[in-house]
C-alpha positions in Angstrom: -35.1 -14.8 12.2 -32.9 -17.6 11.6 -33.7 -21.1 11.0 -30.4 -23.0 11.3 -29.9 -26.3 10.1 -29.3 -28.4 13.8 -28.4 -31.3 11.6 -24.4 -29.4 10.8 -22.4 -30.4 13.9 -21.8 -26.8 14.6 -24.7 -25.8 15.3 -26.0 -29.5 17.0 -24.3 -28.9 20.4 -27.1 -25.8 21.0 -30.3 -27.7 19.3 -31.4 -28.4 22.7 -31.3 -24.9 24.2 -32.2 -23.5 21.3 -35.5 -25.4 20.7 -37.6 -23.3 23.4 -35.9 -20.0 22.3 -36.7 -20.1 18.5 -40.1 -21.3 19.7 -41.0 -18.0 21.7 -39.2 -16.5 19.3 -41.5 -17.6 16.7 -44.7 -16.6 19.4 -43.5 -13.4 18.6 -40.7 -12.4 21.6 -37.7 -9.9 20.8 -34.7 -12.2 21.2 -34.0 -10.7 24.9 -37.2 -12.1 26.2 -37.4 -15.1 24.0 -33.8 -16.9 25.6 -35.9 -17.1 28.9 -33.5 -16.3 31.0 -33.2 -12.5 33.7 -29.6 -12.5 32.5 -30.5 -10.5 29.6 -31.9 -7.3 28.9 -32.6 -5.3 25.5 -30.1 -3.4 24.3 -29.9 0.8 25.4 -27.8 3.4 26.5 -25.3 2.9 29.3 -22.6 4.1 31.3 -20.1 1.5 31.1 -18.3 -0.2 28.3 -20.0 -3.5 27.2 -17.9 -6.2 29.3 -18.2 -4.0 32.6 -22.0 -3.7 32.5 -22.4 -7.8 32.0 -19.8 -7.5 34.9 -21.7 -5.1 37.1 -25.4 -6.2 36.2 -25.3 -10.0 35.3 -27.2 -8.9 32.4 -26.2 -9.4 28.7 -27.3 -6.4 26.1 -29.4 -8.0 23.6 -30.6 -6.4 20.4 -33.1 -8.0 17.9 -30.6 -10.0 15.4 -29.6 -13.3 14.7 -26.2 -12.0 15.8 -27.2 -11.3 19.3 -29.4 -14.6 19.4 -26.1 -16.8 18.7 -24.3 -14.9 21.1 -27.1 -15.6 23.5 -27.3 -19.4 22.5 -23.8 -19.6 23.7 -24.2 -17.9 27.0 -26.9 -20.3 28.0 -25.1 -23.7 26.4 -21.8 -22.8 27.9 -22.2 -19.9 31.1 -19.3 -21.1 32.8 -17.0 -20.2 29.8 -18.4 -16.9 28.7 -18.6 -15.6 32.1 -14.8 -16.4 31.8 -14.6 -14.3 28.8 -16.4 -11.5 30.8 -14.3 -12.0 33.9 -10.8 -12.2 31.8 -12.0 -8.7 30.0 -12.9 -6.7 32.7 -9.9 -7.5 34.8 -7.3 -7.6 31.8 -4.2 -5.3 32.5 -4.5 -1.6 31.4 -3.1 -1.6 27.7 -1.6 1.9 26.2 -4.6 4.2 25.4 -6.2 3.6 22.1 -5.4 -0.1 22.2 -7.3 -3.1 23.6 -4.0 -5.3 24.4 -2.9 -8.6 23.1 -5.6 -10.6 26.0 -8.3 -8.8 25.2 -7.9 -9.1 21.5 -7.2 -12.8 22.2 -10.3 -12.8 24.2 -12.5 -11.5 21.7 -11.7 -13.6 18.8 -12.6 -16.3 20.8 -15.8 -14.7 21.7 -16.3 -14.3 18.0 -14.8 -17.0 16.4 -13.7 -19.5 18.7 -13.7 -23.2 18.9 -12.7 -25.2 22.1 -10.8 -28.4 20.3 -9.7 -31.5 22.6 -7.2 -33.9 20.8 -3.8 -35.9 20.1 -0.9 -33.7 20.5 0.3 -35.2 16.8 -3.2 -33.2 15.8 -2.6 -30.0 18.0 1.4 -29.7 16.9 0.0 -30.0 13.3 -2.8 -27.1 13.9 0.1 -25.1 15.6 2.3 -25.7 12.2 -0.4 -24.8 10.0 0.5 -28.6 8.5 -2.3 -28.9 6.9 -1.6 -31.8 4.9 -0.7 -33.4 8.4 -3.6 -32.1 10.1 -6.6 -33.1 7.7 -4.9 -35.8 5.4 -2.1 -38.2 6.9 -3.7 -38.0 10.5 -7.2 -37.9 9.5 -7.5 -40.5 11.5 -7.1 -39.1 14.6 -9.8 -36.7 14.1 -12.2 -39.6 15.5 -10.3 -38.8 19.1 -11.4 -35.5 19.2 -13.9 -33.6 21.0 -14.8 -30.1 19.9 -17.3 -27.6 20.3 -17.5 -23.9 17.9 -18.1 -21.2 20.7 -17.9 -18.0 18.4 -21.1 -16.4 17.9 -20.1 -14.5 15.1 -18.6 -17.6 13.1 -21.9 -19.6 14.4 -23.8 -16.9 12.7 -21.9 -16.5 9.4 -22.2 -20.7 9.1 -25.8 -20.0 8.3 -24.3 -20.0 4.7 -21.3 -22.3 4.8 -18.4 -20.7 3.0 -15.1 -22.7 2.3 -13.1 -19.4 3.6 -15.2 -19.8 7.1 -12.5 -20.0 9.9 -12.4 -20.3 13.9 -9.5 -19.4 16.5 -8.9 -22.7 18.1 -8.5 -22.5 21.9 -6.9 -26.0 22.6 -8.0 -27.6 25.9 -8.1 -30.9 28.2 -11.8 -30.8 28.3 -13.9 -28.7 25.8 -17.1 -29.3 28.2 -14.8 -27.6 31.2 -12.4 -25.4 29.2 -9.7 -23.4 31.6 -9.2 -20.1 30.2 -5.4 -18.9 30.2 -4.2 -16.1 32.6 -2.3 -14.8 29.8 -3.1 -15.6 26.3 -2.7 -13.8 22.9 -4.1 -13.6 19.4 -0.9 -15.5 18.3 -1.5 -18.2 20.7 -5.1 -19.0 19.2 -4.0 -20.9 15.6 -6.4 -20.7 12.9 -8.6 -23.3 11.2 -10.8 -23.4 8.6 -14.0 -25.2 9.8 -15.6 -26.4 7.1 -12.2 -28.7 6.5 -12.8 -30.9 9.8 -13.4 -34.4 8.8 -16.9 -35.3 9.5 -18.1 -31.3 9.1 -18.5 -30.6 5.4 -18.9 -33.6 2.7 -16.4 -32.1 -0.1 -13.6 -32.4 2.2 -13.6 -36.2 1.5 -11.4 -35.6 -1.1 -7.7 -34.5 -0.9 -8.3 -31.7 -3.7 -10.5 -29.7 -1.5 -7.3 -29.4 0.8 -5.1 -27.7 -2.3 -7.2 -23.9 -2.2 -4.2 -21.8 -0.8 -6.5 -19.2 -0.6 -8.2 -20.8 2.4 -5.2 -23.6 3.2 -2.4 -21.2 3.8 1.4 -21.7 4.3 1.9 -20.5 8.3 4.1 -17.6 6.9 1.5 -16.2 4.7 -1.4 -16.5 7.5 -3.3 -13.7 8.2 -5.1 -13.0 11.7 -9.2 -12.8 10.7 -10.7 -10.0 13.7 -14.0 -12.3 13.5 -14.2 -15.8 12.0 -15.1 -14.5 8.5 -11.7 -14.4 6.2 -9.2 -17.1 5.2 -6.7 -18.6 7.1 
């Protein structure tokens, strides 16, 4: 179904829970089954909305897709977080009918295309500016103080095929291996970045030039707001 390259520091941080699921994938298990765990269950009818069900049931919904899989990759490298997610969802304030409301959008971008990111406020202030010449070329530096970790199944999914346009939702926190989710948090407070721009995460961004695409490297005012890791900046 998928066969990932573990060597990419995105997907390294899951090579060791994922070795024993691709293998019983690869004995022939649907994905439910194969990430070993009773906290998931195939995918069916039901009478609640995704995020209650997980709530009420402790079991994830799993179809047969490398979608699914990621999202299951996730659930068993970091539980404490996505049970956040789930928590954070289900008890979100009621929002005017037809809309989600600005936490649960938050909430699902970073289920889809998050990344935790631990580092020097001169780095974070640049993310929040959208200084990208700051960010990725005068404090490049810094980026060997980081510590980060891509969380967004979706984005983990579409980096099967590495695409400069590929970009996260970056939740900033004091520990990326025991992140605190925010009581209140919205889209706006999730900045954008381009993954494949991190120092250390893609070679052609060793040199300034790859920086200059404002397609992908956007002035904050022109930014758009991707729904799932898979457009610009």
């Amino acid at each position: 179904m998928i066969e990932p390259d573990w060597a990419q520091p995105w997907f390294a941080p899951y090579r060791d829970v994922a070795g024993p699921v691709l293998a019983r994938l690869s004995a022939g298990l649907p994905v439910w089954q194969a990430l070993g765990r009773s906290g998931f269950e195939p995918a069916g009818p039901r009478t609640t909305g995704y995020e209650h069900h997980i709530a009420a049931s402790g079991r994830v919904p799993t179809r047969d897709n490398a979608h699914d899989l990621f999202n299951g990759l996730v659930w068993l490298r970091c539980p404490a977080f996505k049970a956040a997610l789930n928590r954070a969802h289900v008890t979100a304030p009621p929002a005017p009918a037809g809309r989600r409301g600005a936490l649960r959008d938050a909430l699902t971008l970073l289920d889809e295309s998050g990344l935790l990111l631990e580092a020097p406020p001169a780095l974070t202030q640049a993310l929040r500016d959208q200084d990208w010449a700051t960010l990725f070329i005068a404090r490049r530096a810094l980026w060997q103080q980081t510590r980060l970790l891509l969380v967004g199944h979706a984005l983990l999914e579409k980096l099967q095929a590495p695409r400069k346009p590929l970009c996260a939702r970056v939740l900033l926190v004091d520990d990326v291996e025991a992140p605190e989710l925010p009581a209140t948090l919205s889209p706006a407070e999730l900045p954008p970045l381009p993954v494949l721009g991190i120092p250390g995460w893609w070679a052609p961004n060793a040199s300034r030039e790859f920086y200059d695409d404002e397609r992908v490297f956007r002035a904050k005012r022109l930014a758009s707001a991707p729904a799932s890791g898979g457009s610009a900046c």
